[in-house]
PDB file of the backbone (N, CA, C, O) and the ligand in Angstrom, with CONECT records:
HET     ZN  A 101       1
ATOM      1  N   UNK A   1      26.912 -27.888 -23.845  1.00  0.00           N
ATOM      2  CA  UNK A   1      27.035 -26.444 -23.704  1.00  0.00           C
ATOM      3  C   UNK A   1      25.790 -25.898 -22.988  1.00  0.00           C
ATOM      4  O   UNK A   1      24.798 -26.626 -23.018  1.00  0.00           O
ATOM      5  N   UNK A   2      25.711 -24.876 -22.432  1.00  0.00           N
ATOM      6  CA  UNK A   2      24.869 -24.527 -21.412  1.00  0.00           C
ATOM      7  C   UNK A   2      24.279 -23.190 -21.833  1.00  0.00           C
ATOM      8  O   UNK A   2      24.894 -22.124 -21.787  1.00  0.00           O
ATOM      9  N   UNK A   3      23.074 -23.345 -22.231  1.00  0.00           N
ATOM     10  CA  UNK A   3      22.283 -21.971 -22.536  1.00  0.00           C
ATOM     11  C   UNK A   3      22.532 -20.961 -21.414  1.00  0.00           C
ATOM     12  O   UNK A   3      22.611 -21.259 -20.222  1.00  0.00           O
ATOM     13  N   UNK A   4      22.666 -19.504 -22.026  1.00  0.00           N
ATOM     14  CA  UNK A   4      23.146 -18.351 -20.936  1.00  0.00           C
ATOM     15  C   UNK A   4      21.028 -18.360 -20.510  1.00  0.00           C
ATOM     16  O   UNK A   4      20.563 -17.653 -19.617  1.00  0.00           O
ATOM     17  N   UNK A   5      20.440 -18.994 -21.103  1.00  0.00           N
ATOM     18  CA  UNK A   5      18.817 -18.521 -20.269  1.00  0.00           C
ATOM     19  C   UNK A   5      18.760 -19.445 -19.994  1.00  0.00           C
ATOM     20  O   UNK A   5      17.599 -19.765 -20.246  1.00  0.00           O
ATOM     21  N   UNK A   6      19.489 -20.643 -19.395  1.00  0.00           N
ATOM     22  CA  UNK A   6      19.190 -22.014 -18.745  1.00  0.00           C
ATOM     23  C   UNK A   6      19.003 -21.315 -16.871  1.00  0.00           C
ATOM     24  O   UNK A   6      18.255 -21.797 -16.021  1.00  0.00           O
ATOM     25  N   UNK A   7      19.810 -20.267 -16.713  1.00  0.00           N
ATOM     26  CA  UNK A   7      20.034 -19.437 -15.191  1.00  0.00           C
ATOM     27  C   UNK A   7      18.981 -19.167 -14.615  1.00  0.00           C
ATOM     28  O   UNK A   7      18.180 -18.855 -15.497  1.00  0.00           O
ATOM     29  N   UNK A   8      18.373 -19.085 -13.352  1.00  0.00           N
ATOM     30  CA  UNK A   8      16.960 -19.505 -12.867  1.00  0.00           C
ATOM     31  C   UNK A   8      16.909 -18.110 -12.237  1.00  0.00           C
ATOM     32  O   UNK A   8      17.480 -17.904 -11.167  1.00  0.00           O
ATOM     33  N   UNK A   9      16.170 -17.055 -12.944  1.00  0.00           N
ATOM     34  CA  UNK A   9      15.681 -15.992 -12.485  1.00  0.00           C
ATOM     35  C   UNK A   9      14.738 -15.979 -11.202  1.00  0.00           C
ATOM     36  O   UNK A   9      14.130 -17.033 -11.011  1.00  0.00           O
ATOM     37  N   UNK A  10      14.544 -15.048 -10.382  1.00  0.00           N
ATOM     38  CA  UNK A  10      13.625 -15.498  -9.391  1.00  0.00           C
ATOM     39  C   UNK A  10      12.089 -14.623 -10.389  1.00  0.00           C
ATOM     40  O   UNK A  10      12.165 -13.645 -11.132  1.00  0.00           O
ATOM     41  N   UNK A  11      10.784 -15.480  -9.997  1.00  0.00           N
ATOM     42  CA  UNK A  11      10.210 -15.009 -10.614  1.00  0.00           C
ATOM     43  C   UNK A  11       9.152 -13.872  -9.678  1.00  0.00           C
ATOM     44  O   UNK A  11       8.726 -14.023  -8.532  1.00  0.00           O
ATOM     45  N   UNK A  12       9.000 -13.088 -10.326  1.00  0.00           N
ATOM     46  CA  UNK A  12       8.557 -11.454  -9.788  1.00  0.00           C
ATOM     47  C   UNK A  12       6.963 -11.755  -9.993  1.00  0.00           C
ATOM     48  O   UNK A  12       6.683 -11.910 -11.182  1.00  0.00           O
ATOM     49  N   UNK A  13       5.980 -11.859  -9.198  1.00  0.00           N
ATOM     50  CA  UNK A  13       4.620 -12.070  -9.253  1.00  0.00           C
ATOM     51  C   UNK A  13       4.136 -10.572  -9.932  1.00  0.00           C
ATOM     52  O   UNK A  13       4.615  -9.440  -9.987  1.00  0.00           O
ATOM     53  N   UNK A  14       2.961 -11.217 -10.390  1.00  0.00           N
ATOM     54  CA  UNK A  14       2.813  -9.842 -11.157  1.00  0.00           C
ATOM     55  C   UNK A  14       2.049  -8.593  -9.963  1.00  0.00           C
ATOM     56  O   UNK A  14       1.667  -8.985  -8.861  1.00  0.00           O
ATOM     57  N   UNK A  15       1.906  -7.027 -10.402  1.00  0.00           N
ATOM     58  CA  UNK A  15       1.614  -6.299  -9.444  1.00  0.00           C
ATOM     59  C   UNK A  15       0.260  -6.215  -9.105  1.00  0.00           C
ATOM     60  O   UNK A  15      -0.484  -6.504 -10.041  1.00  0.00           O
ATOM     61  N   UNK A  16      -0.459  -5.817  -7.737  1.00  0.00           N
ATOM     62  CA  UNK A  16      -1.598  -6.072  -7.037  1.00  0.00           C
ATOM     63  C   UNK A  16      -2.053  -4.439  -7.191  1.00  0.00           C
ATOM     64  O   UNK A  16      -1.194  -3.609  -6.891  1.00  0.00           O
ATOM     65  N   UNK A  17      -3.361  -3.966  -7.645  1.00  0.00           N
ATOM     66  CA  UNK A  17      -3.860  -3.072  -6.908  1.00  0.00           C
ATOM     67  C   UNK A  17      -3.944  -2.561  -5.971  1.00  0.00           C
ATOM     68  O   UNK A  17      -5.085  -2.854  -5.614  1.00  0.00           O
ATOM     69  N   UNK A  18      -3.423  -1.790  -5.047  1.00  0.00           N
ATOM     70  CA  UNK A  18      -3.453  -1.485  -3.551  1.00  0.00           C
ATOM     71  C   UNK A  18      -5.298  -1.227  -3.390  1.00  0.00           C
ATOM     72  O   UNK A  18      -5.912  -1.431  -2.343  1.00  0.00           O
ATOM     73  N   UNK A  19      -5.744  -0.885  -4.313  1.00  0.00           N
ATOM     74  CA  UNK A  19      -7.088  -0.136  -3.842  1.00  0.00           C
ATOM     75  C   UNK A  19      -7.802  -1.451  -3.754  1.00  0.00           C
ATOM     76  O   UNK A  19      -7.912  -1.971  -2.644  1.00  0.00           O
ATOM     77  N   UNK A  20      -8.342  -2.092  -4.904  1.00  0.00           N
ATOM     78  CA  UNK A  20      -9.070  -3.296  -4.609  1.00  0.00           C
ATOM     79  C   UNK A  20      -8.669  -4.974  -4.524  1.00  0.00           C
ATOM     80  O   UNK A  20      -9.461  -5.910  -4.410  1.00  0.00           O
ATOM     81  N   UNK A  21      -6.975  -5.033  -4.630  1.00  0.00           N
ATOM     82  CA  UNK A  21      -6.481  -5.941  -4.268  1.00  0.00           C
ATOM     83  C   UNK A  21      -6.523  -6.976  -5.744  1.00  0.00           C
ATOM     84  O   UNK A  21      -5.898  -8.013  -5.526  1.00  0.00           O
ATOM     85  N   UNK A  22      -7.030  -6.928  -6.971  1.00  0.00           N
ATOM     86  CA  UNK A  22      -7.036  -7.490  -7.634  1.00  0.00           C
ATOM     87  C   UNK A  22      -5.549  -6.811  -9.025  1.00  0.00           C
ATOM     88  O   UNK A  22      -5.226  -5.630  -9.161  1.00  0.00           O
ATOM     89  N   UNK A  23      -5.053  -7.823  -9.689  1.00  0.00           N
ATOM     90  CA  UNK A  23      -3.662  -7.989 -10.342  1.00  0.00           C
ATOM     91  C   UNK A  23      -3.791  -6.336 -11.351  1.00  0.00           C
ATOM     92  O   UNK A  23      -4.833  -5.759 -11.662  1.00  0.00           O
ATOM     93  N   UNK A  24      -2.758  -6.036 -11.578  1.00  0.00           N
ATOM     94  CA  UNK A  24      -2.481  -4.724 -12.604  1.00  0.00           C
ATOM     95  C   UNK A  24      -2.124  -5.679 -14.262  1.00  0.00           C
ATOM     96  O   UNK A  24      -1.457  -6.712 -14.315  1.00  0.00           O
ATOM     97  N   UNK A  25      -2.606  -5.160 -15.155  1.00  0.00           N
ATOM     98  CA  UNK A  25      -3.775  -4.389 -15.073  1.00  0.00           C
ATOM     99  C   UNK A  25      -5.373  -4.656 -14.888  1.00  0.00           C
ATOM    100  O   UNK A  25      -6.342  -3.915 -14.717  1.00  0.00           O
ATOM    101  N   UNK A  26      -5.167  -6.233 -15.017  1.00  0.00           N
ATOM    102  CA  UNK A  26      -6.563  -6.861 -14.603  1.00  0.00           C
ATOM    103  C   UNK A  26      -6.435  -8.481 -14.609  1.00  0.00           C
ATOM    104  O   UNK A  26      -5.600  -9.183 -15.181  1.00  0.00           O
ATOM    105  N   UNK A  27      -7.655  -8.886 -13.694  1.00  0.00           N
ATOM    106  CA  UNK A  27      -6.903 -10.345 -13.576  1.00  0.00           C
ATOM    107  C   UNK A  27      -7.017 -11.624 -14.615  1.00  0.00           C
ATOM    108  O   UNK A  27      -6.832 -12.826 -14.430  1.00  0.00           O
ATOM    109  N   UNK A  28      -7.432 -10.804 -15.889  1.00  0.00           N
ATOM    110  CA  UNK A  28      -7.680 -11.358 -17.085  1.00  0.00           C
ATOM    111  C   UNK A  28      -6.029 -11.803 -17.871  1.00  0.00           C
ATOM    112  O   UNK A  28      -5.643 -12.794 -18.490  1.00  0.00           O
ATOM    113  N   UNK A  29      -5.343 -10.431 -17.435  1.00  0.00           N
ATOM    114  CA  UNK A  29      -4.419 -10.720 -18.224  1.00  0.00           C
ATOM    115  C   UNK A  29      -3.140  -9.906 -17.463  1.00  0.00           C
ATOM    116  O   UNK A  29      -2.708  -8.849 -17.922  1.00  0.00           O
ATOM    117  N   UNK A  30      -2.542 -10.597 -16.128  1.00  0.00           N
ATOM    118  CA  UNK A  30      -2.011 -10.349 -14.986  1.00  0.00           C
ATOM    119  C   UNK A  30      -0.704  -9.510 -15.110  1.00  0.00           C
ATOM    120  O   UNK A  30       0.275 -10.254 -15.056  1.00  0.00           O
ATOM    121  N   UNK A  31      -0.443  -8.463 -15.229  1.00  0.00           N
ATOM    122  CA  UNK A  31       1.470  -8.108 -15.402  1.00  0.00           C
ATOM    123  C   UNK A  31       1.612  -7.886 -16.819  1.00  0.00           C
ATOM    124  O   UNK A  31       2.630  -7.244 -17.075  1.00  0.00           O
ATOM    125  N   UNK A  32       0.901  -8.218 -17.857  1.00  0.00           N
ATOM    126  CA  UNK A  32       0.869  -7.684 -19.547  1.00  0.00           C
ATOM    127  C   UNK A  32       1.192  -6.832 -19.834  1.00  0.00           C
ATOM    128  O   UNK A  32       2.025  -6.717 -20.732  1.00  0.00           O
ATOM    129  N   UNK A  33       0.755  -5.997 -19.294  1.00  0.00           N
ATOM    130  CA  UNK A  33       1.052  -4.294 -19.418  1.00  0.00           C
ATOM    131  C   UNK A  33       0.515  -3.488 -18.170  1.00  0.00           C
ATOM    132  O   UNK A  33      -0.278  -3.727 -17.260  1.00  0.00           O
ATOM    133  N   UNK A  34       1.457  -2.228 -18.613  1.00  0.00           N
ATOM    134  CA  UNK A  34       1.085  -1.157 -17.445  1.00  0.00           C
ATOM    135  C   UNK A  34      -0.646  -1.113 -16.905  1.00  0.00           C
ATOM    136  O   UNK A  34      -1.636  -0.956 -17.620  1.00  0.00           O
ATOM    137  N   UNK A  35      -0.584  -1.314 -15.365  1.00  0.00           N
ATOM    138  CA  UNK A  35      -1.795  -0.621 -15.254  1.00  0.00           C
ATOM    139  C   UNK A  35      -2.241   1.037 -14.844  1.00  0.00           C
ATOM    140  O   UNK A  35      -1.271   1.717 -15.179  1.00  0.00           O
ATOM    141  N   UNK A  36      -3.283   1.911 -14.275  1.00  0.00           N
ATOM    142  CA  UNK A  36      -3.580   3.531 -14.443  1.00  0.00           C
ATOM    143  C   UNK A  36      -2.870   3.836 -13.278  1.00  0.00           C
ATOM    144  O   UNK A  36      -2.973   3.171 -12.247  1.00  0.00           O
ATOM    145  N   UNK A  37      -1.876   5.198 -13.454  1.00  0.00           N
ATOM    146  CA  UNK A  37      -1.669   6.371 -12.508  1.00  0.00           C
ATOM    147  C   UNK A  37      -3.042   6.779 -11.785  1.00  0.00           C
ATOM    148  O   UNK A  37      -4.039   7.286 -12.299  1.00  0.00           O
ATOM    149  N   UNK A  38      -2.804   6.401 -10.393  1.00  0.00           N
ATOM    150  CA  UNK A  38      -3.980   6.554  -9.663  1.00  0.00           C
ATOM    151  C   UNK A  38      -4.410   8.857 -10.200  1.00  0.00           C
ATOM    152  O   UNK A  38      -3.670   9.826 -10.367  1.00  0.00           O
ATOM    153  N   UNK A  39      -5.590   8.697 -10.239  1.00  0.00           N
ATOM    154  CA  UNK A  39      -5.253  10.221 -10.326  1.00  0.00           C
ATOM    155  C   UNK A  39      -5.462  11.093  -8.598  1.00  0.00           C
ATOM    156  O   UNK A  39      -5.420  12.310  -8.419  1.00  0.00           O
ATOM    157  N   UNK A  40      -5.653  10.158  -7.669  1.00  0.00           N
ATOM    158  CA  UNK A  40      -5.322  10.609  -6.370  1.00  0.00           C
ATOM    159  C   UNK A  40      -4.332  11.338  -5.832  1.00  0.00           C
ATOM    160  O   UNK A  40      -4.286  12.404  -5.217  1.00  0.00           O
ATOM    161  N   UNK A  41      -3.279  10.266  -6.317  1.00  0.00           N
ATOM    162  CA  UNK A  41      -1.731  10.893  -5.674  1.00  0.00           C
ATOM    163  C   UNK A  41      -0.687  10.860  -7.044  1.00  0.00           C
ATOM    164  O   UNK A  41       0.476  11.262  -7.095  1.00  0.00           O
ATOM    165  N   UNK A  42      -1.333  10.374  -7.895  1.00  0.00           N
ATOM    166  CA  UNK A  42      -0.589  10.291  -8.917  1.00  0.00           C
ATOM    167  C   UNK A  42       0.992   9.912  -9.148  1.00  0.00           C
ATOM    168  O   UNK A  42       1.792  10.525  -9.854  1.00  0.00           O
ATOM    169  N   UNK A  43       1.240   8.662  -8.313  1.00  0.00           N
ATOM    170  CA  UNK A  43       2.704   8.181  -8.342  1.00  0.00           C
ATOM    171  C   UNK A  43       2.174   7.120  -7.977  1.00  0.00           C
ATOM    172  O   UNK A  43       3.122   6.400  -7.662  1.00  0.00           O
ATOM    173  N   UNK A  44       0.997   6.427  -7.781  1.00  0.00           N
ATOM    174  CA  UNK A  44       0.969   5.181  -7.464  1.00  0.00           C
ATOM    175  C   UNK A  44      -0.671   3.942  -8.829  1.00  0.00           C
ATOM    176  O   UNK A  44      -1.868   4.002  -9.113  1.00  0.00           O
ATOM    177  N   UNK A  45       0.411   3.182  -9.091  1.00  0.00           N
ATOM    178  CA  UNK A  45       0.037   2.548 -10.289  1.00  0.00           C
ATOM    179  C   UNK A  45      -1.340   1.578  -9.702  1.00  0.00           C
ATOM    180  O   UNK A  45      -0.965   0.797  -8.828  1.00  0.00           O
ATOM    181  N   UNK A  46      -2.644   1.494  -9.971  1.00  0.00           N
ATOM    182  CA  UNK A  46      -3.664   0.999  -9.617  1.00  0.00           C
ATOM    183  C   UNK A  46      -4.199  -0.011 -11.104  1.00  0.00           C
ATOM    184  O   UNK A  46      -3.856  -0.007 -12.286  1.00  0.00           O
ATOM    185  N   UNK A  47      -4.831  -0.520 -10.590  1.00  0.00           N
ATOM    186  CA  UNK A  47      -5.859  -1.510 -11.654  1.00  0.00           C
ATOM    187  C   UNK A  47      -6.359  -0.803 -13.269  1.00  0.00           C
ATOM    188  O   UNK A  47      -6.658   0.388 -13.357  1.00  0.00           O
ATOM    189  N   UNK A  48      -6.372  -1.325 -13.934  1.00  0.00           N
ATOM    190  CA  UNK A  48      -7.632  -0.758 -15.120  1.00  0.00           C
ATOM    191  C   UNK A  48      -8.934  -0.025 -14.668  1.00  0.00           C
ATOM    192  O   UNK A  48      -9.309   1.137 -14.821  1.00  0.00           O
ATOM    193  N   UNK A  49      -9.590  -1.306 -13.949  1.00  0.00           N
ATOM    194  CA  UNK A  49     -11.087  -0.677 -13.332  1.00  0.00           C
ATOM    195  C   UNK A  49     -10.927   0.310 -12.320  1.00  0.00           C
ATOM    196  O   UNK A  49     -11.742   1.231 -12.371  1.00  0.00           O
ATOM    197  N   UNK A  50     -10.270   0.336 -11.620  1.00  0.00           N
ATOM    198  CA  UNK A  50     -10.024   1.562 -10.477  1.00  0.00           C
ATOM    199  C   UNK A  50      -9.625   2.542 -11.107  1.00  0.00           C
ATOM    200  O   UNK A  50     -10.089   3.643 -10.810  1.00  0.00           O
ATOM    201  N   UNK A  51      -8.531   2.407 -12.283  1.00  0.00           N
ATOM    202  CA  UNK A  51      -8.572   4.058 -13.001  1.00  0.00           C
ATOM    203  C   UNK A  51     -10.012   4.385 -13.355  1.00  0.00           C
ATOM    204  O   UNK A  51     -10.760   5.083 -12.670  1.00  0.00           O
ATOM    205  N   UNK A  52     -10.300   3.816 -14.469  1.00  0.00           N
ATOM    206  CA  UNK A  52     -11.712   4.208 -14.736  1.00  0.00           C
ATOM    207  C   UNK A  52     -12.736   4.839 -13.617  1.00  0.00           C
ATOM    208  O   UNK A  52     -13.338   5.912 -13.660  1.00  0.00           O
ATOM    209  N   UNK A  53     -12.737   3.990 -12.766  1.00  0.00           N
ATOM    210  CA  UNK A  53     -13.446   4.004 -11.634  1.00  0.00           C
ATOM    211  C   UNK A  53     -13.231   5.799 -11.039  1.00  0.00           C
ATOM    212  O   UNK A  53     -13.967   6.641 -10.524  1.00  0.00           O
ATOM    213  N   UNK A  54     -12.134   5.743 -11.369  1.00  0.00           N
ATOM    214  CA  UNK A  54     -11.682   7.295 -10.650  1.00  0.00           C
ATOM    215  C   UNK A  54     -11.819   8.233 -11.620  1.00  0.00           C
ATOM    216  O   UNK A  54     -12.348   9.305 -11.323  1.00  0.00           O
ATOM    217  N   UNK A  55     -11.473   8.046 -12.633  1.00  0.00           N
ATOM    218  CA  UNK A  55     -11.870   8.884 -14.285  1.00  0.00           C
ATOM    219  C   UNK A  55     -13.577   9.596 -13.916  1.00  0.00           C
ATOM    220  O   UNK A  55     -13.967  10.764 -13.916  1.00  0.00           O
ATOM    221  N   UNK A  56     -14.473   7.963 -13.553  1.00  0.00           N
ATOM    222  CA  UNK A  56     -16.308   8.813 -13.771  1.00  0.00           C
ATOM    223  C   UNK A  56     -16.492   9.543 -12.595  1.00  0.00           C
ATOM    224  O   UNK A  56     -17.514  10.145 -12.267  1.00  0.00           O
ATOM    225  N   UNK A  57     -15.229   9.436 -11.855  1.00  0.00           N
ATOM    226  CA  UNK A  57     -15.729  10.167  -9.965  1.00  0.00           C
ATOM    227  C   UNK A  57     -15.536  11.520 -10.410  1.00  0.00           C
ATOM    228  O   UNK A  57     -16.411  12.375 -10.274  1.00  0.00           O
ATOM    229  N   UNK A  58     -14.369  11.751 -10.959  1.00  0.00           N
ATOM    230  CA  UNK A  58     -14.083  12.953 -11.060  1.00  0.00           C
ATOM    231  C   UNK A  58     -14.741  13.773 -12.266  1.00  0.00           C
ATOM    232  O   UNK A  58     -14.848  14.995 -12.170  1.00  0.00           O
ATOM    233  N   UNK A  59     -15.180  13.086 -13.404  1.00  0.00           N
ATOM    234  CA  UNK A  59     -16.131  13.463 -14.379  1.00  0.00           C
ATOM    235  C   UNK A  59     -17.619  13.761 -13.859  1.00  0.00           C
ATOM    236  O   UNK A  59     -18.310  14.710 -14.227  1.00  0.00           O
ATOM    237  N   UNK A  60     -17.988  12.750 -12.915  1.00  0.00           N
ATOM    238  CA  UNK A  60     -19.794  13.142 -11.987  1.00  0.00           C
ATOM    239  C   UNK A  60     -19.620  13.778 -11.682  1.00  0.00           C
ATOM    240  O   UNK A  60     -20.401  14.591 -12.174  1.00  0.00           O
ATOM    241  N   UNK A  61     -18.699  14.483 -10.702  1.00  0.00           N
ATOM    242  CA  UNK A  61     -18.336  15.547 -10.056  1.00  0.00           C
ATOM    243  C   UNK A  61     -17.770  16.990 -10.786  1.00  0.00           C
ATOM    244  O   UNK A  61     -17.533  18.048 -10.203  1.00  0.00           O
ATOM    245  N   UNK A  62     -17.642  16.726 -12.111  1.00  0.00           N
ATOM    246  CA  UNK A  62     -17.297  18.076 -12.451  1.00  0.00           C
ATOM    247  C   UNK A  62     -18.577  18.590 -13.383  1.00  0.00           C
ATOM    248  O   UNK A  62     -18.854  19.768 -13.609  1.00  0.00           O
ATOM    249  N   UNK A  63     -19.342  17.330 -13.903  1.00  0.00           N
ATOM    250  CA  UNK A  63     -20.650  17.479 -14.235  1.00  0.00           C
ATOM    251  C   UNK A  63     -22.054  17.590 -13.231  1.00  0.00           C
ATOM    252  O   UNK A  63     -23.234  17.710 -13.561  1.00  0.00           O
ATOM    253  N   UNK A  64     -21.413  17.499 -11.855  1.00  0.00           N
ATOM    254  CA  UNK A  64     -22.854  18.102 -10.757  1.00  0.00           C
ATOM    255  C   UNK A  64     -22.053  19.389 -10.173  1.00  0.00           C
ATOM    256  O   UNK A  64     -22.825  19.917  -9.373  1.00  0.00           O
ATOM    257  N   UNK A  65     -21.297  19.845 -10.207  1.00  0.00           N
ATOM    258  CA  UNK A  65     -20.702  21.524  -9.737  1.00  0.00           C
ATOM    259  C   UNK A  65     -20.793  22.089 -10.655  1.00  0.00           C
ATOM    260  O   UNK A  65     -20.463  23.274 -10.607  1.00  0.00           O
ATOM    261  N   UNK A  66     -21.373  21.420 -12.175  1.00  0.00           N
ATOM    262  CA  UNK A  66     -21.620  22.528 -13.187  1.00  0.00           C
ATOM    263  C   UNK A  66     -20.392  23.336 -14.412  1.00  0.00           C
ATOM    264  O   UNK A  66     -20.483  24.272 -15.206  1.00  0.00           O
ATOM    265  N   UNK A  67     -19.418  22.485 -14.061  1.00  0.00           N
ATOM    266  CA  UNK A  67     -18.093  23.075 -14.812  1.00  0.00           C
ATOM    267  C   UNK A  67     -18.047  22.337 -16.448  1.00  0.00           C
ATOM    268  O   UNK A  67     -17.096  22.322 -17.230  1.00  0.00           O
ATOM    269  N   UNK A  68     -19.237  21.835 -16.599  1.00  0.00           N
ATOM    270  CA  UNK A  68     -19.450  21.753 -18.028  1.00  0.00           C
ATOM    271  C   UNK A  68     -20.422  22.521 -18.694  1.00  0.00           C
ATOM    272  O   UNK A  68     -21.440  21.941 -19.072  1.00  0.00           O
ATOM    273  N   UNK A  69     -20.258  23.969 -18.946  1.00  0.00           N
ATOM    274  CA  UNK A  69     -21.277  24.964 -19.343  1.00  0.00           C
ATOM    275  C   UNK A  69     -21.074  25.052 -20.938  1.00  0.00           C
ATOM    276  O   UNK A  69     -20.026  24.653 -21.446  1.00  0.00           O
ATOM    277  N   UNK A  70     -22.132  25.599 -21.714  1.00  0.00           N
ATOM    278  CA  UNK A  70     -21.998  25.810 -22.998  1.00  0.00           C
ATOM    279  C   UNK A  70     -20.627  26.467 -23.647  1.00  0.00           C
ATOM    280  O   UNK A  70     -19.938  26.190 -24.629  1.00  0.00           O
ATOM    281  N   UNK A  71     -20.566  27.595 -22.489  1.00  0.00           N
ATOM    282  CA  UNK A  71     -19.383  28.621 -22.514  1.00  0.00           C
ATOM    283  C   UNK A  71     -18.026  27.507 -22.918  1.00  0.00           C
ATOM    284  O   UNK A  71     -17.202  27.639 -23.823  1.00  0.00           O
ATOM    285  N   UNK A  72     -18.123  26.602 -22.085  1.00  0.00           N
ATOM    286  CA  UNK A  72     -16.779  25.994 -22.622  1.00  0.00           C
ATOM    287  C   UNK A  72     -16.617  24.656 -23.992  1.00  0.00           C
ATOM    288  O   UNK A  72     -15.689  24.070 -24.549  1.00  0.00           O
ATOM    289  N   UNK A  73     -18.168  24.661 -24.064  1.00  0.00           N
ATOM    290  CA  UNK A  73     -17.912  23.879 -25.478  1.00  0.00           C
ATOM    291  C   UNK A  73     -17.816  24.567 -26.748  1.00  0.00           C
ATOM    292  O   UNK A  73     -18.145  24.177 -27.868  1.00  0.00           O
ATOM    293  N   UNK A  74     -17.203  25.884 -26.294  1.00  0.00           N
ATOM    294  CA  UNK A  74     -16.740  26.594 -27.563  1.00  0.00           C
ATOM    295  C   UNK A  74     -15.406  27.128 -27.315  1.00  0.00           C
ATOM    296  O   UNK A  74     -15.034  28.117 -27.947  1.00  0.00           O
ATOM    297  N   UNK A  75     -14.428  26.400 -26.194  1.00  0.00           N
ATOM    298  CA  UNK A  75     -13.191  27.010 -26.438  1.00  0.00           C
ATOM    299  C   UNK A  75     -12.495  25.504 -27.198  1.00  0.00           C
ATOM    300  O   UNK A  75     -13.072  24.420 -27.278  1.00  0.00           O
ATOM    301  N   UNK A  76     -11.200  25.816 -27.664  1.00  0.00           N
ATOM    302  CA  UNK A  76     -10.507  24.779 -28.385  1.00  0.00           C
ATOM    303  C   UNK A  76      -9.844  24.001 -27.564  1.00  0.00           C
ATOM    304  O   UNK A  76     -10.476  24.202 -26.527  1.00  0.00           O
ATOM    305  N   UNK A  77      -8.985  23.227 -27.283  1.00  0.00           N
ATOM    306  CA  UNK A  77      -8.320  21.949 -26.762  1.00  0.00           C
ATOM    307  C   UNK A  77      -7.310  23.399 -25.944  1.00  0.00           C
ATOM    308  O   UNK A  77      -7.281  23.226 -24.726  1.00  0.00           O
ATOM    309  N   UNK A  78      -6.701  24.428 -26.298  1.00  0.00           N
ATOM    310  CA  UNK A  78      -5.610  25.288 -25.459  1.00  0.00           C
ATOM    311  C   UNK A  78      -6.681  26.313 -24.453  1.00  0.00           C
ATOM    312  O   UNK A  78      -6.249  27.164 -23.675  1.00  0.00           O
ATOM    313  N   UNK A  79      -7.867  26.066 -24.632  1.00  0.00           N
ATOM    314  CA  UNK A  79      -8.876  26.804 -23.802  1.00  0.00           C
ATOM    315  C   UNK A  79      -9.130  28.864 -24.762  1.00  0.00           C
ATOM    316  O   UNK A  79      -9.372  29.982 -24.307  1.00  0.00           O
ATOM    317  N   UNK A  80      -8.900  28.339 -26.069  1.00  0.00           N
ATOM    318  CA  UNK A  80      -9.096  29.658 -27.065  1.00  0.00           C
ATOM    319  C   UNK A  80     -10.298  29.515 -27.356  1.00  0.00           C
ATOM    320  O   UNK A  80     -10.809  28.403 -27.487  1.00  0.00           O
ATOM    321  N   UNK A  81     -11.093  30.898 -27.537  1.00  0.00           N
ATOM    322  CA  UNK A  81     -12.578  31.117 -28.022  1.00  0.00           C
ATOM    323  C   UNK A  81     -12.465  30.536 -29.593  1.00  0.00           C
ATOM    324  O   UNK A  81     -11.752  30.933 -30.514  1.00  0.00           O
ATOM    325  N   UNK A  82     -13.448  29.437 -29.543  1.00  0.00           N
ATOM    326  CA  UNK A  82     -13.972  29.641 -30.985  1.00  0.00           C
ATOM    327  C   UNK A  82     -14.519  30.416 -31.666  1.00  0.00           C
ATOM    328  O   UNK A  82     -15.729  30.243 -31.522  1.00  0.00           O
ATOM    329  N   UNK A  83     -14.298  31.273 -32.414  1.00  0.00           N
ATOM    330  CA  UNK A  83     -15.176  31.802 -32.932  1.00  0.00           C
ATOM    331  C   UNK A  83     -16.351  31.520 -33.969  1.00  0.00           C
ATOM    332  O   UNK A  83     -17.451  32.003 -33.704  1.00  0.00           O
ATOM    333  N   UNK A  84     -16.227  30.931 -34.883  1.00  0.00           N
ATOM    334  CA  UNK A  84     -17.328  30.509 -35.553  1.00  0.00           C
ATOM    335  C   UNK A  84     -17.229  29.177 -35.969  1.00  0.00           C
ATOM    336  O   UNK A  84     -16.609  29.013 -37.019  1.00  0.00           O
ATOM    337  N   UNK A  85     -17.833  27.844 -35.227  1.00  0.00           N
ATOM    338  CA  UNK A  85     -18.244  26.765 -35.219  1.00  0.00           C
ATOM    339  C   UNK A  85     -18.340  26.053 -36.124  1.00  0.00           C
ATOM    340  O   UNK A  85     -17.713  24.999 -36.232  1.00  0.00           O
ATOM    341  N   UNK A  86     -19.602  26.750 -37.409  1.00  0.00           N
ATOM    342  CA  UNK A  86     -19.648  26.671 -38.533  1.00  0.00           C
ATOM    343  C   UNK A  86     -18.426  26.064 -39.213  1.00  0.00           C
ATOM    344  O   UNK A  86     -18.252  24.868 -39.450  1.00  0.00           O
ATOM    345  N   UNK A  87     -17.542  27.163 -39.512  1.00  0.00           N
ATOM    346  CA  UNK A  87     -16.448  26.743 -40.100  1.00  0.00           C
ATOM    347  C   UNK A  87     -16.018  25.412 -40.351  1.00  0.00           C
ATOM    348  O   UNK A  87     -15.914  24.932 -41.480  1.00  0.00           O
ATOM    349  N   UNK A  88     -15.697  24.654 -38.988  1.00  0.00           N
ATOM    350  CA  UNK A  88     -15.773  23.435 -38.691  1.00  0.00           C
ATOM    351  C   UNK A  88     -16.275  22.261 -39.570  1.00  0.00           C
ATOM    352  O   UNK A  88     -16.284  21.114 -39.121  1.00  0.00           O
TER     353      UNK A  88
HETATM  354 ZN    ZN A 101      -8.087  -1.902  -8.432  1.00  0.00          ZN2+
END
């Protein structure tokens, strides 16, 4: 009798980073799981390290234009004034 998974799938290599050419999500552990939504164009799936990589670009950059002011480490996660901290 003939196993129905005896049938010879073609096998699908796992996916490449377009940015630095190395496997999604890393070449530790090749095709395992999803690798990051580039946040460039955001429809195209990149590496582990290249997300990251793009995560601190855009974090240096919002921390040297200054858009991390005191003012906003007192609104809440919906961008509401805290009012008293304390509480907390
Ligand atoms: Zn990459």
């Amino acid at each position: 009798m003939t196993s129905p998974y005896s049938k010879t799938y073609p096998i699908v290599p796992p996916p490449k980073c377009p940015l630095c050419g190395h496997f999604i999500p890393n070449d530790e552990r090749p095709g395992e799981y999803p690798g990051a939504l580039s946040r460039r164009d955001r429809t195209v799936e990149i590496c582990s390290k290249c997300g990251e990589r793009e995560a601190w670009e855009d974090f240096s950059r919002a921390v040297a234009e200054g858009r991390f002011s005191d003012e906003e480490d007192h609104l809440d996660l919906l961008g509401n004034p805290i009012e008293d901290r304390e509480e907390f």
